[in-house]
OpenMM code with the backbone's topology and positions (N, CA, C; nanometers):
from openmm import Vec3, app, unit

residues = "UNK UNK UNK UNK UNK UNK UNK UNK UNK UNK UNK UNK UNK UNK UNK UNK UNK UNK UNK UNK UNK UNK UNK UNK UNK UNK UNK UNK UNK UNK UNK UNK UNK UNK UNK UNK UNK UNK UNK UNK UNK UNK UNK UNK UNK UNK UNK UNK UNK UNK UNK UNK UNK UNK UNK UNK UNK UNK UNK UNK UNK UNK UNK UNK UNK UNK UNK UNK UNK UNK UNK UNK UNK UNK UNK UNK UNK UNK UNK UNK UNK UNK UNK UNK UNK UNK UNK UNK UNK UNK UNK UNK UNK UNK UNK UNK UNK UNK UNK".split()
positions = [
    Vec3(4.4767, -1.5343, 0.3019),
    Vec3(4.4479, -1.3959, 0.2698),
    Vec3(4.3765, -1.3856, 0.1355),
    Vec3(4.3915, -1.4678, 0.0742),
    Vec3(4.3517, -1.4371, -0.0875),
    Vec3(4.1936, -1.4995, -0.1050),
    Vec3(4.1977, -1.6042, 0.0364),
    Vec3(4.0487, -1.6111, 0.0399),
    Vec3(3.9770, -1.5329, 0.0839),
    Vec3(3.9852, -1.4422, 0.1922),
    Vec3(3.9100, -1.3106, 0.1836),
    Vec3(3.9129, -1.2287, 0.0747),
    Vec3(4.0014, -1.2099, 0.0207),
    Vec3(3.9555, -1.1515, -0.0801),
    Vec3(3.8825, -1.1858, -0.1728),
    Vec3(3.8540, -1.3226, -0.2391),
    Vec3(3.8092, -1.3746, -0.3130),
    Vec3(3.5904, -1.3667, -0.2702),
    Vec3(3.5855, -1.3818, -0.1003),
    Vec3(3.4941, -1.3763, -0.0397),
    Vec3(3.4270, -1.2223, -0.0899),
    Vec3(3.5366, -1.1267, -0.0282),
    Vec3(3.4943, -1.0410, -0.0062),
    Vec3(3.4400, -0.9618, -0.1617),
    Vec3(3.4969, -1.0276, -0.2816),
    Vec3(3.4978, -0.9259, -0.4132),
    Vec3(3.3424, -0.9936, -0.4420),
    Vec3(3.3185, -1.1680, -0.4647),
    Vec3(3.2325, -1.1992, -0.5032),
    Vec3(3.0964, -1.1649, -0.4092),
    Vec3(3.1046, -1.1525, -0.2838),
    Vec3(2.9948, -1.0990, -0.2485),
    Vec3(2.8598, -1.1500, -0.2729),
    Vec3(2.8438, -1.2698, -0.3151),
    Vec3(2.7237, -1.3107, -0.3553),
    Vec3(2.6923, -1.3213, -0.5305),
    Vec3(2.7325, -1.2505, -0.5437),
    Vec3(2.7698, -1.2669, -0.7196),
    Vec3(2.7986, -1.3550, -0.7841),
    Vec3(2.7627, -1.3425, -0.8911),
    Vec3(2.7732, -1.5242, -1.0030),
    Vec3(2.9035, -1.4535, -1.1381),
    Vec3(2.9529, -1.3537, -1.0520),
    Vec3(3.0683, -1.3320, -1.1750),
    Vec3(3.0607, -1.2471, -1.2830),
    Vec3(2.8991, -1.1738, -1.2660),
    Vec3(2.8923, -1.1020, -1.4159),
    Vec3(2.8405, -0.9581, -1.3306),
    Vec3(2.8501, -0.8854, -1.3763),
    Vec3(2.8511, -0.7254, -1.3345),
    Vec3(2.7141, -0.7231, -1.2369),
    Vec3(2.5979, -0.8063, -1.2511),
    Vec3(2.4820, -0.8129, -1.1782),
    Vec3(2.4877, -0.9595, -1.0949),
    Vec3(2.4746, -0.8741, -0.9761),
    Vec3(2.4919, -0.9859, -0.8079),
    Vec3(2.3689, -1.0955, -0.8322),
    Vec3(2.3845, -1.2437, -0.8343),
    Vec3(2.2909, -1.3719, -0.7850),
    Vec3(2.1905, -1.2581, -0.7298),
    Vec3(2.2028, -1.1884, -0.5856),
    Vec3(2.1064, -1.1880, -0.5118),
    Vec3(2.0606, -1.0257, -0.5472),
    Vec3(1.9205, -0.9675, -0.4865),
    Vec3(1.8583, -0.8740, -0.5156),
    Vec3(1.7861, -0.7601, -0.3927),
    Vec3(1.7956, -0.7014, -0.3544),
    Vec3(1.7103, -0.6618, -0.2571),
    Vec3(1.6209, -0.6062, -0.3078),
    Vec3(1.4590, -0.6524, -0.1872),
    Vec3(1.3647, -0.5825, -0.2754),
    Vec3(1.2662, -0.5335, -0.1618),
    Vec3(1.2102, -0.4206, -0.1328),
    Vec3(1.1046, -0.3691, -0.0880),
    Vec3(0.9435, -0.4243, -0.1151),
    Vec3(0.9201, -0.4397, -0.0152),
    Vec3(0.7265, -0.4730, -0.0487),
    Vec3(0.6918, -0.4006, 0.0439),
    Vec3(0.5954, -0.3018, -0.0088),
    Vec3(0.5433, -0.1616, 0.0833),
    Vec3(0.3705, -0.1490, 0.0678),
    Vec3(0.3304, -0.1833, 0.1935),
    Vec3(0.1585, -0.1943, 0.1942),
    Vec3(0.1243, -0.0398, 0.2253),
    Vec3(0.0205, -0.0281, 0.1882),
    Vec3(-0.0974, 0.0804, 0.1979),
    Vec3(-0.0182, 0.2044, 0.2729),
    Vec3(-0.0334, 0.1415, 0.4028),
    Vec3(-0.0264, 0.2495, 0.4780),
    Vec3(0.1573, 0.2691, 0.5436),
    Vec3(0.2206, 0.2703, 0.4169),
    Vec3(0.3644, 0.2670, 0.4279),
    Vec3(0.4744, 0.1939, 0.4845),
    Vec3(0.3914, 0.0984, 0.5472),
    Vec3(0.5055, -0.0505, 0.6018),
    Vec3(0.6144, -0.0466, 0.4991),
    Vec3(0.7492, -0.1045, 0.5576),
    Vec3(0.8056, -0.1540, 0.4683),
    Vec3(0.8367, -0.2847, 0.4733),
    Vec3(0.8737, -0.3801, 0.4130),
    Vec3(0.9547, -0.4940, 0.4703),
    Vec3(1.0205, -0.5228, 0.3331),
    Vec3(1.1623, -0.5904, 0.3995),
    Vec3(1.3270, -0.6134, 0.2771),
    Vec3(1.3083, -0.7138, 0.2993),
    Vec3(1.3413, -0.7811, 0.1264),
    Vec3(1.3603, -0.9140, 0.1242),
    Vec3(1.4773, -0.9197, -0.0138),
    Vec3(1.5641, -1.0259, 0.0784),
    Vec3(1.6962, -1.0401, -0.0477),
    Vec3(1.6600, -1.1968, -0.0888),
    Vec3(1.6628, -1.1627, -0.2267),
    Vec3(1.6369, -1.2803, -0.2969),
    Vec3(1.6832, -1.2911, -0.4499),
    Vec3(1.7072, -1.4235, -0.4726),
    Vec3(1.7856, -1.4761, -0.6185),
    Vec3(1.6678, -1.4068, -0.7364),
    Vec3(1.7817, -1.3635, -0.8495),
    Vec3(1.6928, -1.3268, -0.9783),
    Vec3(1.6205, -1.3853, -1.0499),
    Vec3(1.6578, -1.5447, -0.9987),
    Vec3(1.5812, -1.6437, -1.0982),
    Vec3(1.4954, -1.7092, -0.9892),
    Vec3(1.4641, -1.6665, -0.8775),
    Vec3(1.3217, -1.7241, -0.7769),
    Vec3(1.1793, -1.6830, -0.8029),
    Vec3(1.1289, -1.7428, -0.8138),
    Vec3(0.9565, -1.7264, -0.8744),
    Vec3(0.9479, -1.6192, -0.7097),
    Vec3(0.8699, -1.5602, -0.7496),
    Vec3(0.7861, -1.4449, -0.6575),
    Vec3(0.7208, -1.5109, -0.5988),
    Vec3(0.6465, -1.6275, -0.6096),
    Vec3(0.5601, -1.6742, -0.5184),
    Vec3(0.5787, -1.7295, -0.3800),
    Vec3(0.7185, -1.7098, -0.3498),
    Vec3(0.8083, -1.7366, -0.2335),
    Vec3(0.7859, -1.5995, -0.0991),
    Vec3(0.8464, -1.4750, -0.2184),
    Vec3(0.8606, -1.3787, -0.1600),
    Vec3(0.7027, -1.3508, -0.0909),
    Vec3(0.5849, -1.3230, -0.2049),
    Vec3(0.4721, -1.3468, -0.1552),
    Vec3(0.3958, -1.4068, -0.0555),
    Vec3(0.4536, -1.5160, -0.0460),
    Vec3(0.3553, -1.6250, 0.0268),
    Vec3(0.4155, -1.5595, 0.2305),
    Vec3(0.5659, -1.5653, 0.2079),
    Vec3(0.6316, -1.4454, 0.3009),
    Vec3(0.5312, -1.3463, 0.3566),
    Vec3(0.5751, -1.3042, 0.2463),
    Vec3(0.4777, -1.1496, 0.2997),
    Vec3(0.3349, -1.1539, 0.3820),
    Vec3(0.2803, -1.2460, 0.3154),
    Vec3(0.1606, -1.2663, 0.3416),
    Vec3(0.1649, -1.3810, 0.4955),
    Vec3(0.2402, -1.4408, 0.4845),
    Vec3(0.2689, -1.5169, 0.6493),
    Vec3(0.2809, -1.4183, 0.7749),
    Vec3(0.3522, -1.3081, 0.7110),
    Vec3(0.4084, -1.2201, 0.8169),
    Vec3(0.2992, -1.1058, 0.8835),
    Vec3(0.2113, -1.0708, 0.7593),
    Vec3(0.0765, -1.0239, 0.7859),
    Vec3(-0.0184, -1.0601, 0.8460),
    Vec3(-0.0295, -1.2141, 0.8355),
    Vec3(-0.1650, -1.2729, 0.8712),
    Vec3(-0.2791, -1.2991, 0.7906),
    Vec3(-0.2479, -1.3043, 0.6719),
    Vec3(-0.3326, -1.2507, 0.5053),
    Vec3(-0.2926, -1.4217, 0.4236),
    Vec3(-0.4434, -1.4092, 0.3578),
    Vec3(-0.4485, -1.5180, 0.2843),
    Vec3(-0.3832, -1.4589, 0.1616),
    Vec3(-0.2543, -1.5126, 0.0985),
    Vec3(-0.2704, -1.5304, -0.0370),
    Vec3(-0.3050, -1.4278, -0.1417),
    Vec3(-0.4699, -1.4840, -0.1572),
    Vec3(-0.5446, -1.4722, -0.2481),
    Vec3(-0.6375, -1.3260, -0.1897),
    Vec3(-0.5598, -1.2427, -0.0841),
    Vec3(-0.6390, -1.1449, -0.0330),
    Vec3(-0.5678, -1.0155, -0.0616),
    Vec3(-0.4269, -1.0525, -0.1024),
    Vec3(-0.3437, -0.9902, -0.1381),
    Vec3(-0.2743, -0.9357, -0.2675),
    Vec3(-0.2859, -0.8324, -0.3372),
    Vec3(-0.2544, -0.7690, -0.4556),
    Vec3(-0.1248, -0.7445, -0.4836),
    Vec3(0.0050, -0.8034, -0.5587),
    Vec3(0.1284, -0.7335, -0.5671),
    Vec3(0.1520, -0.6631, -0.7099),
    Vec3(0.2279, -0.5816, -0.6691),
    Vec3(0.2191, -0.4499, -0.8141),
    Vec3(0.3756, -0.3805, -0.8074),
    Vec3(0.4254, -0.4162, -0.9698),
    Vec3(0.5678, -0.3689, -0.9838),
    Vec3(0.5328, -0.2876, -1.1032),
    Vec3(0.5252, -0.1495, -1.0461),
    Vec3(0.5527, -0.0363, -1.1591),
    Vec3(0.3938, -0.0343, -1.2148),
    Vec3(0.2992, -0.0338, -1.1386),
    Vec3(0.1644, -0.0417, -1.1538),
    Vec3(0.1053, -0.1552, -1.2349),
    Vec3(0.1683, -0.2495, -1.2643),
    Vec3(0.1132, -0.4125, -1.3332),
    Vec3(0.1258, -0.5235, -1.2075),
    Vec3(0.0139, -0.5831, -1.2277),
    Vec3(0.0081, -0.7367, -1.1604),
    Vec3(0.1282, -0.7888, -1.1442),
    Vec3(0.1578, -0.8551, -1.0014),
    Vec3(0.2726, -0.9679, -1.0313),
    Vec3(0.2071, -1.0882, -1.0092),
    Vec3(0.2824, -1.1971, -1.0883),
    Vec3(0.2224, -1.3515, -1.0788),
    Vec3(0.2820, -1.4054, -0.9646),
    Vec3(0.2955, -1.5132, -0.9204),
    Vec3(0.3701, -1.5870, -0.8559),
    Vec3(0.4836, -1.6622, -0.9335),
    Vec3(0.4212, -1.6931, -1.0568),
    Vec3(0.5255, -1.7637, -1.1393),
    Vec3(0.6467, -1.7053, -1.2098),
    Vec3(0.6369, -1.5450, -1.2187),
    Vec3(0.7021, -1.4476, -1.2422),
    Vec3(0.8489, -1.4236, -1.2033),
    Vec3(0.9624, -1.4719, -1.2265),
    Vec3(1.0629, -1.3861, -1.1709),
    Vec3(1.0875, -1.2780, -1.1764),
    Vec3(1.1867, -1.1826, -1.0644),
    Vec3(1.2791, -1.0451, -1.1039),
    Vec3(1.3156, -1.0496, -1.2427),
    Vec3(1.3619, -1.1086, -1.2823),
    Vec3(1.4676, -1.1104, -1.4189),
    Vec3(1.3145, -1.0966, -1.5418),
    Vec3(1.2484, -1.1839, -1.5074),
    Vec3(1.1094, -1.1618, -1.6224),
    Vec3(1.0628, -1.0228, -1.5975),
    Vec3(1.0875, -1.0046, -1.5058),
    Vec3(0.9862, -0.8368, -1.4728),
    Vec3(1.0789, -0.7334, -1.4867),
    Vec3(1.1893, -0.7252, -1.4834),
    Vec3(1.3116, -0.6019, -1.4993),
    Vec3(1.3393, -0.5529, -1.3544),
    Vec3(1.3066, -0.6571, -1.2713),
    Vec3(1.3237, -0.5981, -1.1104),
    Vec3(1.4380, -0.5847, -1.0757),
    Vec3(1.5008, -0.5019, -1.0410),
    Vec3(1.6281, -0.4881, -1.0103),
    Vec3(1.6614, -0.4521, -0.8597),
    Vec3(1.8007, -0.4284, -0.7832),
    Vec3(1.8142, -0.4126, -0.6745),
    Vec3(1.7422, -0.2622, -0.6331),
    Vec3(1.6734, -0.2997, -0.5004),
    Vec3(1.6464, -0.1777, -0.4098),
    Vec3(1.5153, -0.1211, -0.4865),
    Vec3(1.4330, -0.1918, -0.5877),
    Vec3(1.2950, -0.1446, -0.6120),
    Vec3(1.1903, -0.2130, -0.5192),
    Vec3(1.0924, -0.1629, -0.5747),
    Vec3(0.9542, -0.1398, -0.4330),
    Vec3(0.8587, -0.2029, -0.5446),
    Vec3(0.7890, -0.3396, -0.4789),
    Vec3(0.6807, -0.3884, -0.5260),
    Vec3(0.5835, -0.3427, -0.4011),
    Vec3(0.4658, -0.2834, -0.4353),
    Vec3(0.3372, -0.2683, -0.3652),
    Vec3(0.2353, -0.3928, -0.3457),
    Vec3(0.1857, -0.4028, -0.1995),
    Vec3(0.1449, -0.5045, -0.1477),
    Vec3(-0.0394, -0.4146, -0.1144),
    Vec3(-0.0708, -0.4868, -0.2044),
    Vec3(-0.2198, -0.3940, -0.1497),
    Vec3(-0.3439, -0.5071, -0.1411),
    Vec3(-0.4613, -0.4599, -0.0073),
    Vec3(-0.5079, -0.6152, 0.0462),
    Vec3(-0.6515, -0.5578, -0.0603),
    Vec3(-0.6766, -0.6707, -0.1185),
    Vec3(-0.7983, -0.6036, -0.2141),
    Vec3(-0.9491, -0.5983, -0.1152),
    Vec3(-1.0016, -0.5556, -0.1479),
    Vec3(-1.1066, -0.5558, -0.0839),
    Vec3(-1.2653, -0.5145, -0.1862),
    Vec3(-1.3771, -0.5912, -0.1182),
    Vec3(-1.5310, -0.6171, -0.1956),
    Vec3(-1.5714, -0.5135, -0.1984),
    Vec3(-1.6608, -0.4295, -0.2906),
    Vec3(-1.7635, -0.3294, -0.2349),
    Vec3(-1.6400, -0.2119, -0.2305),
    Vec3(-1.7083, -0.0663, -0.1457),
    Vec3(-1.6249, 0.0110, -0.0853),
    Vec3(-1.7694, 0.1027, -0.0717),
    Vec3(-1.8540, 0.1153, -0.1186),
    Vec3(-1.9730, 0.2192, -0.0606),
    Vec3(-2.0657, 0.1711, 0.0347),
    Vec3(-2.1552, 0.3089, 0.0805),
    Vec3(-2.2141, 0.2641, 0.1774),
    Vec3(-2.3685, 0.2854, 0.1307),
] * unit.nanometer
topology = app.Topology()
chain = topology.addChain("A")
for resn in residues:
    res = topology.addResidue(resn, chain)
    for name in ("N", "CA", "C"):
        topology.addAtom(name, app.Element.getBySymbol(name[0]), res)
């Protein structure tokens, strides 16, 4: 019994008031959403490369933006102030735009 409880309090948590893990939104253009739970100390370039598998999108075709600044790949949550249940924007860049 005391191991459920022990399960159930830590929850994923490393013991200090803020949980190991994070949930995070990546929301393209035209309002997709897609959730991804991931550690505070994982480089973004994970979550990214994700995103971009799931699309069909190179990479390097793809723009991510937390709170209107660039994200790197090398970047963690914890470097950026990302916290649970925020929304990084996924936007596909594109050449030109006139005709």
């Amino acid at each position: 019994m005391a191991d459920d409880n022990t399960a159930a309090n830590n929850n994923g948590s490393t013991g200090t008031s803020q949980g190991e893990h994070i949930q995070v939104k990546v929301r393209s253009p035209d309002g997709a959403e897609v959730f991804f739970k991931i550690k505070r100390k994982t480089k973004l370039e994970k979550l990214m490369e994700v995103y971009c598998n799931r699309l069909g999108q190179s990479i390097e075709a793809v723009r991510f933006l937390y709170d209107g600044d660039r994200i790197h790949g090398e970047n963690t949550p914890d470097q950026l102030g990302i916290e649970d249940g925020d929304v990084i924007d996924a936007m596909v860049q594109q050449t030109g735009g006139s005709l």
